[in-house]
N, C-alpha and C positions, 0 to 999 in steps of 0.2 A: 197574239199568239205568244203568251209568256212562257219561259220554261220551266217543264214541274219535274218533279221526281215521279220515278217509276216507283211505284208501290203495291203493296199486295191489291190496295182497293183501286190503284189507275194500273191496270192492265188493259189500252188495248188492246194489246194482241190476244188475250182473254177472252174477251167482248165480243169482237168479232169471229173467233170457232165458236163461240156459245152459239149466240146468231148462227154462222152458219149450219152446227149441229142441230139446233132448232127447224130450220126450212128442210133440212133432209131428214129428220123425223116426221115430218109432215107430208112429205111424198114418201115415205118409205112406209108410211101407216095408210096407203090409200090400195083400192081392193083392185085396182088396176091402172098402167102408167100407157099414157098417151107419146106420141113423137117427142115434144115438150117437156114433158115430165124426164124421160130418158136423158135428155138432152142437158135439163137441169141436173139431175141427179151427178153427172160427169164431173159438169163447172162445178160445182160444190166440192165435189172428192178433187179438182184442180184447186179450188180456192184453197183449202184448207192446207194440203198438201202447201203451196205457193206459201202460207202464210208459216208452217212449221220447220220448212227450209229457211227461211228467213231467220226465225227467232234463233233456231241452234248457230245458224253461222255468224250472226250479233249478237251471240251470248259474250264474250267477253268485254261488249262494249253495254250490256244491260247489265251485268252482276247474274251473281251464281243463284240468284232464288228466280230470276222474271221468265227466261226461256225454258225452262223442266215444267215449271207451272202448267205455260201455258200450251206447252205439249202435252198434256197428260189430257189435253181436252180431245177426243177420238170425235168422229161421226158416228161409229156405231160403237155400242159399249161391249160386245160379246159376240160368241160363238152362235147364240140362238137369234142376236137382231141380225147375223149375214144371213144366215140360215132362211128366217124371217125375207130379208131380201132378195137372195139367190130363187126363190120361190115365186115371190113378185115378177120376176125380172125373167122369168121361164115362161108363167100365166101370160106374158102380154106381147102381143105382138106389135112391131113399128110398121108403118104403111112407105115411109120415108128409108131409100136404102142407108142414108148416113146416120139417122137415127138407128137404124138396124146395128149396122156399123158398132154403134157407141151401147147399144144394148150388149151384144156381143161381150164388148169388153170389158164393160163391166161384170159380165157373168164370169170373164174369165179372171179377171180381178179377184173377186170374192173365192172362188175356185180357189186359187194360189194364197189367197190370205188361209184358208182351212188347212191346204197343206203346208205352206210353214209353220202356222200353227201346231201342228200336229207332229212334226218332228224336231227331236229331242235335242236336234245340233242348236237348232234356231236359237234357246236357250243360254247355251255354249260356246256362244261365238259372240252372242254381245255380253256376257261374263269376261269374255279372253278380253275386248274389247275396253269396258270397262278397267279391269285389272293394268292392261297397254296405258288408259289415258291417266290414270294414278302414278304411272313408273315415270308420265311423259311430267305429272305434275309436281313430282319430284324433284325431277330433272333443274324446272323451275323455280322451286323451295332453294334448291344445290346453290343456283348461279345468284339468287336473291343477296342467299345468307353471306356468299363471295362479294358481292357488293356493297351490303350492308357495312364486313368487317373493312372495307376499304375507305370505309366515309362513305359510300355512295348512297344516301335513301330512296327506297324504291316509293313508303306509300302509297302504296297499293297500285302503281304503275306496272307495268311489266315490266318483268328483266331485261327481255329485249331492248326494250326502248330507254329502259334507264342506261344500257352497254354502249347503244347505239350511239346516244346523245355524250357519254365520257367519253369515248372516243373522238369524237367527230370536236371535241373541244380541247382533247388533251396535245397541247405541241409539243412536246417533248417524244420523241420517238422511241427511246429508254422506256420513257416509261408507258407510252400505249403497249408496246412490245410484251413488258409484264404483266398489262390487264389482257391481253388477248391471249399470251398463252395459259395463264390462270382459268378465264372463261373456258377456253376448248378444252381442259382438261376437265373439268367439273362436268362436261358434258359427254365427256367421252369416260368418264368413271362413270358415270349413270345411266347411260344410255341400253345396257344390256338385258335388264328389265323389259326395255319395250320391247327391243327386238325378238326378245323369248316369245311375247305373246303373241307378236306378229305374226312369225314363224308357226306357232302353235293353232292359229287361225288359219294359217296358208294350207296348214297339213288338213284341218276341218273341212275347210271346202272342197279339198278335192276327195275327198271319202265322199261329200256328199255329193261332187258333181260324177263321181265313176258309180253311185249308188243309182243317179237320174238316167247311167248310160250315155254319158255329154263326154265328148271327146277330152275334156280340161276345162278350169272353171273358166278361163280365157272365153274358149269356143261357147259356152253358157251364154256368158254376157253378151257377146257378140250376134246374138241372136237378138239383141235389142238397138244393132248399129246399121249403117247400109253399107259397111266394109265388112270385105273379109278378110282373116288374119293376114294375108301376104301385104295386101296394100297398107292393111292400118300399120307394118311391121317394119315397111318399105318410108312411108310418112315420118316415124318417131327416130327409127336410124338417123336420115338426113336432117331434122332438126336437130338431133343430136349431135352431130358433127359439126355444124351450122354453131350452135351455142357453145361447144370448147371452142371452136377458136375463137368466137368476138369474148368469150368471156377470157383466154389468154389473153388476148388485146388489151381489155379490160384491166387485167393485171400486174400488166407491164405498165400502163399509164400511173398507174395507183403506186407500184415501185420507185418509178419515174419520178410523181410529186410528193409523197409524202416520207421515200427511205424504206419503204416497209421491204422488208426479205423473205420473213415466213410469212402464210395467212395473207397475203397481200388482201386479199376479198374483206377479211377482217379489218380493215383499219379504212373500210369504204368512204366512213362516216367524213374521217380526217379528209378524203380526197373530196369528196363533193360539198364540205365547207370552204377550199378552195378554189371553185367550182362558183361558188354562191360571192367569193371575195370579199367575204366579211360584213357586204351589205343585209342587211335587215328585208327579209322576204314578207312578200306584202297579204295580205288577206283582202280579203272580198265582201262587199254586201249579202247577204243573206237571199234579199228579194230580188237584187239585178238577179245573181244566180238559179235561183227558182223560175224567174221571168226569159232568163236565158235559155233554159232546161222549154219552158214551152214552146218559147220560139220555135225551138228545133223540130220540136216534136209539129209544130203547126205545117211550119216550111215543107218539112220530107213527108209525112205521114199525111196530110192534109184533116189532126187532131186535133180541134180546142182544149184545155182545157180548163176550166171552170171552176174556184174555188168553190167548196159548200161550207157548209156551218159547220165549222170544229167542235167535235163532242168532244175533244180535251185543252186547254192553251196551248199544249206540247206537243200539238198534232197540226198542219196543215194537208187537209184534203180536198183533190180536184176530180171532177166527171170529166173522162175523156167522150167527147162527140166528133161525131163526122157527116156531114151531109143531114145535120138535124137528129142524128140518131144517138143515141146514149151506146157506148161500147167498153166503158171499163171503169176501174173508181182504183184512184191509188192515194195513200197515208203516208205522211210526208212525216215519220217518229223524229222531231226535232228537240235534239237531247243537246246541253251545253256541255263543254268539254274544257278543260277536267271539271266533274261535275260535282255541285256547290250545293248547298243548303240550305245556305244563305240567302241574302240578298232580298229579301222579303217573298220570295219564289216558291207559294206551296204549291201542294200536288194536289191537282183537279180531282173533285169526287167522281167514282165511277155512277156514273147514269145506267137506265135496266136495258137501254140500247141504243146504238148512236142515232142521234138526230135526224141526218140524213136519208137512213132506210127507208123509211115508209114514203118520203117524195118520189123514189126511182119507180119503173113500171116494173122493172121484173129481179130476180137475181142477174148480177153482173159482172164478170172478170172484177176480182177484188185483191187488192197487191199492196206491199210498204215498201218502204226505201226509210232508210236511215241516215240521216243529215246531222252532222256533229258539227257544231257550232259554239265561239265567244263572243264576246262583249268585246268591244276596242273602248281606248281611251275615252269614247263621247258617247257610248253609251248603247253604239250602235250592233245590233247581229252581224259577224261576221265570220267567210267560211275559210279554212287556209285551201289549195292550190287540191292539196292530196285528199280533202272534204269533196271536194267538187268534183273530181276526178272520179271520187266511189260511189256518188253521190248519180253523175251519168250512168256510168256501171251498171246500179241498179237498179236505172229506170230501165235498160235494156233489157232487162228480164221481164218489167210491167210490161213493155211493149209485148214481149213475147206472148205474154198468159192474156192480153188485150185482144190481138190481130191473128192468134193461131187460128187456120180454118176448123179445126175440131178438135175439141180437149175430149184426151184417155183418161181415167182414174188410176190412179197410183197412190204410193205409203210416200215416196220420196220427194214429191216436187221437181224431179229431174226427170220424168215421164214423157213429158210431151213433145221432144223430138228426136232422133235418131240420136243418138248418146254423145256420138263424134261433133254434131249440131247443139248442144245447150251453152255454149257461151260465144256462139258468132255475132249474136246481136247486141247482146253485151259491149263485147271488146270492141265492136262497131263503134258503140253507143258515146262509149268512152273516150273514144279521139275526139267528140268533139271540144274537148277541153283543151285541145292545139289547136285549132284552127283560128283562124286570123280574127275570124268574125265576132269572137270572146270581147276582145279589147276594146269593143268599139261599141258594143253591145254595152257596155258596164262604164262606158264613156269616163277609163283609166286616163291618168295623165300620163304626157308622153315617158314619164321616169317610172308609174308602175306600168307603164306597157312594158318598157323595158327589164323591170323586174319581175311581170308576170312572163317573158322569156325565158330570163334564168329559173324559175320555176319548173317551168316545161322540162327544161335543158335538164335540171338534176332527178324529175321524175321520170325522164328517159334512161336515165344512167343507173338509176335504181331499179325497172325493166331487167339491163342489162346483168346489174350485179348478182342477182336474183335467178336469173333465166336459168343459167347451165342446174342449181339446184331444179328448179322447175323439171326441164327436160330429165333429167337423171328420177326423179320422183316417179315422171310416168314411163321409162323407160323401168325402170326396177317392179311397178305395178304390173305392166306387161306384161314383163320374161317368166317372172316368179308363176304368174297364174299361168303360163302356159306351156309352165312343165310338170310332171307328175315325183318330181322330187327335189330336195333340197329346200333350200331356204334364201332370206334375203340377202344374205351374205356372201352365196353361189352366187347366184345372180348380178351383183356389187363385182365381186371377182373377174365374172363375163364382162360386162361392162366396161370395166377399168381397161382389161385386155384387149379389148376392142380402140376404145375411145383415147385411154390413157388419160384418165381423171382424176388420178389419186391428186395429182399438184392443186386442184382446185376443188375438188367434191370428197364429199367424205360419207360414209353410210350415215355414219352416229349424226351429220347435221340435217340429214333428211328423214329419219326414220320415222318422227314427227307427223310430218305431212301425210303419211300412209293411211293417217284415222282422216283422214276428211270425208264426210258424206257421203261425195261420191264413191271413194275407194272402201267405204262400208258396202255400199248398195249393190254395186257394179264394179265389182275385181277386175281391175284389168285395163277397165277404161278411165284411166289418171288422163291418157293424151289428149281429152277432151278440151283443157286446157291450153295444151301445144295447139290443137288444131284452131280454135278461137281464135289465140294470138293472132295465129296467121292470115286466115280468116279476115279478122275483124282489119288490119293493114292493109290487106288486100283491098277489100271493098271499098275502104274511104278513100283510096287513093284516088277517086275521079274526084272528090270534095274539096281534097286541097291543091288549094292554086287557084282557085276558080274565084269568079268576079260575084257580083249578084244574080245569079240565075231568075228568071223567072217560076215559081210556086211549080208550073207545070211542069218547067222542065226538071226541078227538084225533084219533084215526083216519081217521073218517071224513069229517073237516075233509078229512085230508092226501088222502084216495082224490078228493074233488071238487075239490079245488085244487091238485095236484101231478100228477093224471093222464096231460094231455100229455109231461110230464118224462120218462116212462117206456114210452111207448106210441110207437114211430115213425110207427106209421100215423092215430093222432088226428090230428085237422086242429090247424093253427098259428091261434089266435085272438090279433091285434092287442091287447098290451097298450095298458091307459089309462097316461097319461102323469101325471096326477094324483096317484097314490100315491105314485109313485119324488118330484117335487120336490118335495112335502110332506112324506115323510119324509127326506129329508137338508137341510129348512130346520132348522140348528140353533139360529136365532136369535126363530123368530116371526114371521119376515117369510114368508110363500110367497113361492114364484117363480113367481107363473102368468102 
């Protein structure tokens, strides 16, 4: 598995919606659908969906031509193949009530695709959209060109990370001081662009949600949760709360060791280099880590997985089985990072379909995960701390689209459980890159077990740095859609009044965040996030500390602790807030 470049003619992510568009043109063209056929027709509208969430949210780590591409690839090309379908899907009846079920929703699926089709906002609003992520990519140009005239080259890095890395190296306090308040004003001169379009979308939505008769676009969404507004309002408050203070903590520590006065959150980078003590943080094998990644999955899930034949070098994929049975196939996009040209490394021809299809008996849960990987000194793949960490993340999602009792069809990839439920498994999935069993697993020596601690240690604290942003995101997504006037800035105002955030949160450094996915698809529900974190801490806590379980009893940890994850219709139970900020205290201090 050499690594190739992403190119117009090695698209997997291409490959496989063709593919899949191909099997659902071939049940969409049949003169009548069996339990089977309905059933497939679902996973298909999951798969494809599961694969276009992916590529938009790994577009900045594929380049600006790979993920538009390979979105552009639909299942159905038009107004007349739903039409075509909605007709099918009327003519047939299911014998089976869950196939019934899944027929249903797909009728109502198509339904809802003709009327946003059909109204003029739909248009309107990913225009505002569009226009927002142009102001945001501005924003970007702004702080670049600030870095550039400083000495600083970005090469096609982000600003972010070129900011993040001068800080975190600059010792002089003078002079971080100057690059931090330089950066927050560039962004705070540009930042009003977005916000215009935000606002101007905010106002869209709810013309169209008092046009549907919906109490607020809030109450809209929320019709896709198992809370109702008081509880999910009740949830984001006390996270809220929860996150100024450890993030005040936060910022006293960061005062504390590195001098900073204004921005203390700004000059993170400088704290958690001290944090690290100057030692050299270690990187990882590539295949311990993937072989780690199975483990886990075998231990709790009682999963194999199974490599197949790579239809690209830059691809590793496995069949997940259980008890003999084939249950899901996930693509492991292994891309080198920063990524080279060189090195005699071309890019795999695309083949007219992957290799592996025609072995499988049937269509199957089909998912990627993305694995950013170097070369070390001898030659060997290897992944850093915060690879590995994203790396579990997103197999949590495979899990999801693997073991859900029944996939809905949706446009978003964020369909398939109660809205408050799509990153529990996730954030689950993720801890396991703390637990004890890594070290030992990857048969570290005792000086990088020791440095895969400090690892841990500063990915906890960047958790932390991060969080009150986080929570202020979906508390600002909330409030705004569940009034019928103003804008993000009222909102911001409430907030501040409430919380008293201005010393550490700022509108201008979140405004950003408001384009993500979900807070296109689903106004409102940003907390989705909050509730994960919490979530996913809550749940591992029976995993750490614990000796070698027996498989069994692994198991049946994961059947009473991971249940909701996979069940759309169990009830959404209120994570405690206690586990999430005691396990990202890296220092001994709780945040309570």
């Amino acid at each position: 598995m050499t690594a190739g470049v992403f190119t117009d003619d090695n698209d997997p992510l291409g490959a496989a919606l063709a593919g899949t568009a191909a099997r659902f043109g071939q049940l969409a063209a049949r003169s009548r659908l069996e339990d089977a056929d309905v059933d497939e027709l679902a996973l298909l509208c999951a798969n494809a969906a599961h694969l276009l969430t992916y590529a938009e949210g790994n577009q900045r780590h594929f380049g600006p031509a790979r993920a538009p591409r390979s979105g552009r690839q639909r299942l159905l090309p038009g107004p007349k193949a739903d039409a075509a379908l909605l007709a099918l899907l009327e003519g047939s009846v299911c014998t089976q009530d869950t196939a019934e079920r899944t027929r249903r929703d797909l009728l109502n699926w198509l339904r809802d695709r003709a009327r946003v089709r059909q109204d003029p906002a739909t248009a309107e609003v990913a225009a505002m959209y569009r226009q927002a992520r142009d102001a945001l990519h501005r924003i970007d140009h702004a702080q670049a060109a600030l870095l550039e005239r400083l000495g600083l080259r970005t090469q096609g890095a982000a600003p972010a990370t070129v900011f993040y890395r001068a800080v975190s190296t600059t010792a002089k306090l003078s002079t971080r001081d100057k690059l931090v308040r330089a950066w927050e004003v560039q962004r705070a001169r540009h930042a009003g662009p977005v916000l215009e379009q935000l606002d101007a979308v905010v106002r869209l939505r709810r013309e169209q949600a008092r046009a549907e008769g919906a109490s607020s676009v809030l109450g809209r969404t929320l019709e896709r949760s198992g809370l109702d507004e008081a509880r999910a309002a009740a949830f984001i408050d006390a996270y809220v709360e929860r996150a100024v203070d450890s993030t005040g903590r936060l910022a006293t520590r960061i005062r504390a060791t590195t001098g900073a006065r204004d921005h203390p959150l700004a000059h993170f980078g400088a704290y958690a280099r001290t944090v690290a003590g100057g030692a050299a943080l270690p990187s990882f094998p590539l295949d311990g880590c993937l072989d780690y990644l199975a483990a886990v999955t075998r231990d709790v899930f009682g999963i194999a997985l199974t490599p197949l034949a790579a239809d690209r070098p830059d691809e590793h994929t496995v069949l997940g089985a259980a008890g003999g049975q084939a249950i899901g196939v996930a693509s492991f996009d292994l891309m080198e990072t920063p990524l080279r040209r060189t090195r005699g490394r071309s890019a795999a021809a695309r083949g007219d379909a992957p290799s592996w299809r025609g072995e499988l008996p049937a269509t199957l849960p089909e998912a990627r995960v993305l694995c950013r990987y170097q070369y070390d000194a001898r030659g060997n793949r290897v992944v850093s701390f915060e690879s590995l960490h994203s790396m579990l993340h997103e197999f949590g999602h495979v899990m999801n689209h693997w073991l859900l009792r029944r996939h809905t069809p949706g446009e978003t990839g964020l369909d398939y459980l109660p809205l408050e439920r799509i990153e529990d498994l996730s954030t689950w999935f993720e801890k396991w890159a703390y637990h004890p069993r890594l070290a030992g697993h990857l048969a570290l020596s005792a000086d990088d077990a020791a440095k895969l601690q400090i690892c841990a240690r500063i990915k906890r604290l960047e958790f932390c740095n991060a969080n009150l942003d986080r929570a202020v995101v979906a508390a600002l997504d909330f409030d705004v859609h569940r009034q019928d006037s103003g804008g993000l800035a009222d909102s911001f105002r409430r907030l501040d009044k409430r919380f008293r955030l201005s010393d550490l949160c700022r509108l201008e450094t979140v405004a950003g965040y408001l384009l993500s996915p979900l807070c296109r698809a689903y106004p409102g529900a940003n907390f989705a996030y909050l509730w994960g974190a919490a979530f996913g801490a809550q749940a591992f806590e029976p995993w750490l500390g614990t000796g070698q379980d027996t498989r069994a009893a692994t198991r049946a940890r994961a059947e009473n602790n991971l249940r909701s994850c996979l069940d759309p219709d169990a009830p959404s139970q209120t994570p405690q807030l206690d586990p999430l900020f005691l396990f990202y205290d890296a220092d001994g201090e709780p945040c309570l």
